[in-house]
Steps between C-alpha positions, in 0.01 A plus 500: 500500500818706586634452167205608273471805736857596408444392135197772481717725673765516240218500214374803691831663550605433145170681359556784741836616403410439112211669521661871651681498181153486289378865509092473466547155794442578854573109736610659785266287674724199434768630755242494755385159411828364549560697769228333675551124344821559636416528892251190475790300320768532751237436779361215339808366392646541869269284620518206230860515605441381830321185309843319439678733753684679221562807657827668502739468836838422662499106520856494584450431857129347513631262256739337743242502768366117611262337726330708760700847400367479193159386624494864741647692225201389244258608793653860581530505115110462407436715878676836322313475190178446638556763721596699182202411301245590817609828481463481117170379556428756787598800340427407144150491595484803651712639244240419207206606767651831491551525151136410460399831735680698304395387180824547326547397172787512220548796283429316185270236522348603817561158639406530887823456650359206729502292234906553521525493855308174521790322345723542868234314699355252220868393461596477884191248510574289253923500646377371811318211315747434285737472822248283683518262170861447493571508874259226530582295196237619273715614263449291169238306330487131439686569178782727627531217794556257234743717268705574787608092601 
């Protein structure tokens, strides 16, 4: 899903920048588009990381770790993100409940600017599951099981 967003951002972005050269074409819409794609693909994508635990970090020393070190390590692990993502999820919300009151939109397509904003939360939620799926094992269909022996 990731992908195609970034594939339909580069369409977009392509247009855009060929289309200021075209005098009687105005697609400065496009930048706004992808400006927008752009925040829901990094959130979304941050959170299918956590699917095969692909995200980035220094496995120099938790790489060495065995037995019950690495068992309390795991645990203080998955405690600091979910302690990230509930205050993603705390102040997202009222993040995007603010935007709401004030009814801002964007200057172009007078998108309300919760829409945006809804990315931080949406994506903290769906982190946390994606975390509870590979911390508990859940991590691959019958399939991917298979593929993987």
């Amino acid at each position: 899903m990731c992908s195609v967003g970034l594939v339909i951002m580069t369409i977009f972005t392509f247009v855009g920048v060929v289309s200021r050269k075209l005098p009687q074409v105005n697609l400065s819409w496009t930048m706004e588009l992808v400006t927008t794609m752009f925040v829901w693909v990094c959130a979304l994508a941050a959170a299918a990381a956590f699917k095969t635990n692909s995200h980035m970090g220094f496995a120099y020393l938790t790489d060495k770790l065995r037995g019950f070190p690495k068992i309390i390590h795991k645990w203080i692990r998955v405690a600091i993100i979910f302690g990230n993502y509930a205050i993603w999820i705390l102040y997202g919300f009222k993040m995007v409940e603010s935007q709401i009151k004030s009814g801002l939109v964007t200057p172009v397509m007078a998108t309300p600017g919760w829409m945006i904003g809804l990315a931080i939360p949406v994506s903290a939620v769906l982190a946390v599951a994606r975390i509870l799926q590979y911390e508990l094992g859940y991590r691959f269909g019958k399939k991917e099981r298979e593929a993987l022996r």
